[in-house]
C-alpha positions, 0 to 999 in steps of 0.5 A: 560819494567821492571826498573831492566831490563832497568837498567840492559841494560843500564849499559852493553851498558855503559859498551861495550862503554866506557870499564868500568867494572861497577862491578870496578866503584861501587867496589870503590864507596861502598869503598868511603861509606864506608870510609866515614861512618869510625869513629875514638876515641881517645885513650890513644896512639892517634886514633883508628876506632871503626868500624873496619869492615867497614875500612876492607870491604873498604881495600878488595874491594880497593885491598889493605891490611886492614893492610896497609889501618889501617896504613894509617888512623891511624898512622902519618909519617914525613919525618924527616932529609931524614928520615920516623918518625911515630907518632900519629894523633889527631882525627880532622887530622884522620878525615881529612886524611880521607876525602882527601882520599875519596875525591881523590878516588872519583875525581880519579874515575870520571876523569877516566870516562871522559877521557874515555867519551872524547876518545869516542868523538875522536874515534866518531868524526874521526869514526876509531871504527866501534862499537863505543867502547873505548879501549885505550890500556892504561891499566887496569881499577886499573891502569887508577884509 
């Protein structure tokens, strides 16, 4: 058999069983790549990302803004007296951010997997599912992330 075949096979049989959309799992690793690869500079106001594209191609496939993505990577808030003050970010705590952002990401992601891999053993163990299918009704695959 053709590997892009048995590939092709064992990622709908992954799919059918634990009711992950495989096309959402890699949605968020290419966005965990991305993000990874970002690289800031420092300016004369703080921390740009040099590479642009990358952080809006990770902001599109997160279903987010690339603004509020830009935002988040680059501009520094506190909680001042019950109050928000933004200021800037020096580039090791741009780096940082974005590796506690990744890294979130990516635990999210994988927590999400074995919930859904541990209801499959429940659902086995007691036989209540006649496909073996997990389907939790807890809702979509963004809320469960």
């Amino acid at each position: 058999m053709d590997p892009r075949v048995a590939f092709d096979c064992q990622k709908f049989e992954a799919q059918c069983t634990l009711c992950l959309p495989f096309d959402d799992v890699l949605r968020i690793l290419a966005a965990c790549a991305l993000l990874k690869n970002l690289m800031f500079y420092e300016t004369e106001d703080g921390v740009d990302i040099e590479n642009l594209n990358d952080m809006e191609d990770a902001a599109f496939l997160l279903g987010l803004s690339a603004l509020s993505l830009f935002k988040k990577l680059i501009a520094r808030s506190v909680i001042v007296h019950k109050e928000e003050a933004t200021g800037i970010k020096t580039l090791s705590i741009a780096r940082m951010e974005r590796d506690h952002l990744v890294a979130s990401l990516h635990s999210r992601l994988v927590q999400m997997v074995i919930r859904r891999t541990n209801a499959l053993f429940e659902l086995g163990s007691s036989n209540d599912s006649e496909d073996g299918s997990v389907n939790d009704d807890s809702g979509s695959f963004w809320d469960n992330l």
